[in-house]
C-alpha positions in Angstrom: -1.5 -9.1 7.9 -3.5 -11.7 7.2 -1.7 -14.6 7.9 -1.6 -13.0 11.8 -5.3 -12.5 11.8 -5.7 -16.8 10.4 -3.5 -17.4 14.0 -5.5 -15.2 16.1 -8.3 -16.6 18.0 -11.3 -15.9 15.7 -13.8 -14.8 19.3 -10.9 -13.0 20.8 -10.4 -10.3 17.3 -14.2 -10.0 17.2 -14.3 -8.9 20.8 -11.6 -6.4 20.5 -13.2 -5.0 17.6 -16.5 -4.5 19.1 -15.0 -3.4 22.0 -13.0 -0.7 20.2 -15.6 0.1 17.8 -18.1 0.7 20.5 -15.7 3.3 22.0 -14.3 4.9 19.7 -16.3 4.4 16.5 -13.8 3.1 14.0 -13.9 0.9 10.9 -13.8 -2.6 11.4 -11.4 -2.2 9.2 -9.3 0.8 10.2 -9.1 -1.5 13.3 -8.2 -4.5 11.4 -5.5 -2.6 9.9 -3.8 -2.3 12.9 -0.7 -4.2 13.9 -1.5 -6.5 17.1 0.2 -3.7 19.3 -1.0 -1.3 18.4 -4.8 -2.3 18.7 -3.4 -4.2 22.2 -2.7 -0.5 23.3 -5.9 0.9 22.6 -7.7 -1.4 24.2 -5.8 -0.8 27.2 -6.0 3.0 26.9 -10.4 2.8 26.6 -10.2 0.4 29.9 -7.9 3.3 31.5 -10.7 5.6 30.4 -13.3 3.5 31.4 -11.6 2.8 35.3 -11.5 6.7 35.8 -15.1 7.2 34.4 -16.2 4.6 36.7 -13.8 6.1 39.7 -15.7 9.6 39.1 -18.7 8.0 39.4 -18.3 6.2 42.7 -17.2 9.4 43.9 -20.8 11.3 43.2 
C-alpha cells in the first residue's frame, strides 16, 4: 500500500481524506486503508449526496 500512496500526489491524498473525513467521519486511517478505488468511489458517492442536498435546497 505504501508504495501507491509514495506515487500519489501528496496534496491530492490529503484533500480526499479531509474531504471524506469531513463527511463521513472516518479514520485517517480506515481511509488510508482503502485501495485507490475504492476511496475514488466514495468520493464520488458524498459529491452525489452533496448535488441532491444542494438540488433540495434550490428548490425551497
Amino acid at each position: 500500500m505504501w508504495a501507491a500512496v509514495a506515487t500519489y500526489p501528496r496534496e491530492q491524498l490529503y484533500q480526499e481524506i479531509a474531504y471524506i473525513a469531513y463527511h463521513f467521519h472516518w479514520s485517517q486511517d480506515a481511509i488510508l486503508d482503502m485501495e485507490h478505488e475504492e476511496r475514488h468511489t466514495w468520493l464520488k458517492e458524498i459529491a452525489r449526496i452533496n448535488r441532491e442536498i444542494n438540488a433540495a435546497r434550490r428548490q425551497d
